[in-house]
N, C-alpha and C positions, 0 to 999 in steps of 0.2 A: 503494500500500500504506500508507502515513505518514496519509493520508484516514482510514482505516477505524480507526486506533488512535488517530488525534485527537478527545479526548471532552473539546475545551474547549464552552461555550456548551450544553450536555445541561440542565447545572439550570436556566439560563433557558428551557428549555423544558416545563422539569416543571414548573417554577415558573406558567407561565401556563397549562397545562393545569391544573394541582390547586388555582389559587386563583380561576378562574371554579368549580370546584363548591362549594367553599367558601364563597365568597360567595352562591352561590344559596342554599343550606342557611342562611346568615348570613339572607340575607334574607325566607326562607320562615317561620323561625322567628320574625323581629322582626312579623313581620304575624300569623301565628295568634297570638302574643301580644297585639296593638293589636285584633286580633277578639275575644278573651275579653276585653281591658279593657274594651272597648266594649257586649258583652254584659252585663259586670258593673253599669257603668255606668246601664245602660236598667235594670238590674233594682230596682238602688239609686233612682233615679227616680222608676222608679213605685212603688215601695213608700213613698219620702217623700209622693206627689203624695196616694197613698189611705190615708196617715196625717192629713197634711193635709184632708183632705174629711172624715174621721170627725171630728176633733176640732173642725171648724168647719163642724160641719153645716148651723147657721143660715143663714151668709153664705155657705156654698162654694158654686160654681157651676162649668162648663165650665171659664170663662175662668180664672179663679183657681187652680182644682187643677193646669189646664196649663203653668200659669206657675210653677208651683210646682215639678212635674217638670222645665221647662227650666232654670230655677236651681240644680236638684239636678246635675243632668249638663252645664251648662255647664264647668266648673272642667275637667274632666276632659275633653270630648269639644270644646270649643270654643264658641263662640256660635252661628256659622254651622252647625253641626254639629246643637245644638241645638236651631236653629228648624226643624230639617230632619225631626223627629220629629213623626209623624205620632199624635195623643195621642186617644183616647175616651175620655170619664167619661159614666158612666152610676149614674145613681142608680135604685133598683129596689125599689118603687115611688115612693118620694119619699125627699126629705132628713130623713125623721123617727127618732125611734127604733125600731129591731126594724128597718129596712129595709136593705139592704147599699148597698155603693157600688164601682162594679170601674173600673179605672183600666185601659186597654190599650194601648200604647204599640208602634210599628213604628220602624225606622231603618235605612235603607238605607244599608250599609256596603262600603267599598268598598275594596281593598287601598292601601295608601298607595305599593309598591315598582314595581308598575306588573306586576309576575311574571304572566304569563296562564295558568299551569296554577292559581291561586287564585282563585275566582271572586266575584262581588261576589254579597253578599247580603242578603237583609231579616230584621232580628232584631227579633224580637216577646218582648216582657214583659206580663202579666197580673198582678193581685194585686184582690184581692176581700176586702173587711171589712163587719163589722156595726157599724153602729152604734149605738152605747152610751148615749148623753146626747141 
């Protein structure tokens, strides 16, 4: 009978119940946040890289606008992260004026907590300018 109205050791038990959901919630939360930084990120990027190819229509090329994006979003996503971006520039029909320049950029992203109901994805940015001079 002494069994059944001893309720020493109950919080350690609530305790481990209610801080694994807590923690998943902790950690579900820190990763769709590092997935919008990451989005933002690519967006920021490529909107530098096809800033970059308008104002340097002359000399811009593949290789330079793509470098230009990876430098945008290195700070933020890392170096290796970085190179990991998958970048199109396309000039249409050339690098002159009146003619556009779209910059397209993929980055497979992946959750950092390791959580398997979040799944990893590929986030695509677009950004499209006319050029001026």
């Amino acid at each position: 009978m002494t069994l059944l109205r001893d309720r020493r050791g109950v919080t350690a038990i609530d305790f481990a119940v209610s801080i694994s959901l807590v923690l998943m919630l902790l950690f579900t939360v820190f990763d769709l946040g590092m997935l919008y930084l990451a989005q933002q990120t690519l967006n920021y990027g490529v909107a530098a890289a096809v800033r970059y190819a308008v104002v340097n229509s002359t000399g811009a090329n593949a290789g330079n606008v793509t470098s230009s994006l990876r430098g945008a979003v290195t700070p933020l996503l890392g170096a290796a992260a970085a190179n990991q971006c998958q970048v199109t520039v396309t000039f249409t029909p050339g690098s002159s004026p009146g003619n556009s320049v779209t910059v397209v950029a993929n980055f497979a992203w992946k959750p950092l907590t390791g959580l398997e109901f979040i799944p990893a994805v590929t986030l695509t940015s677009r950004a499209t300018l006319t050029i001026q001079h």
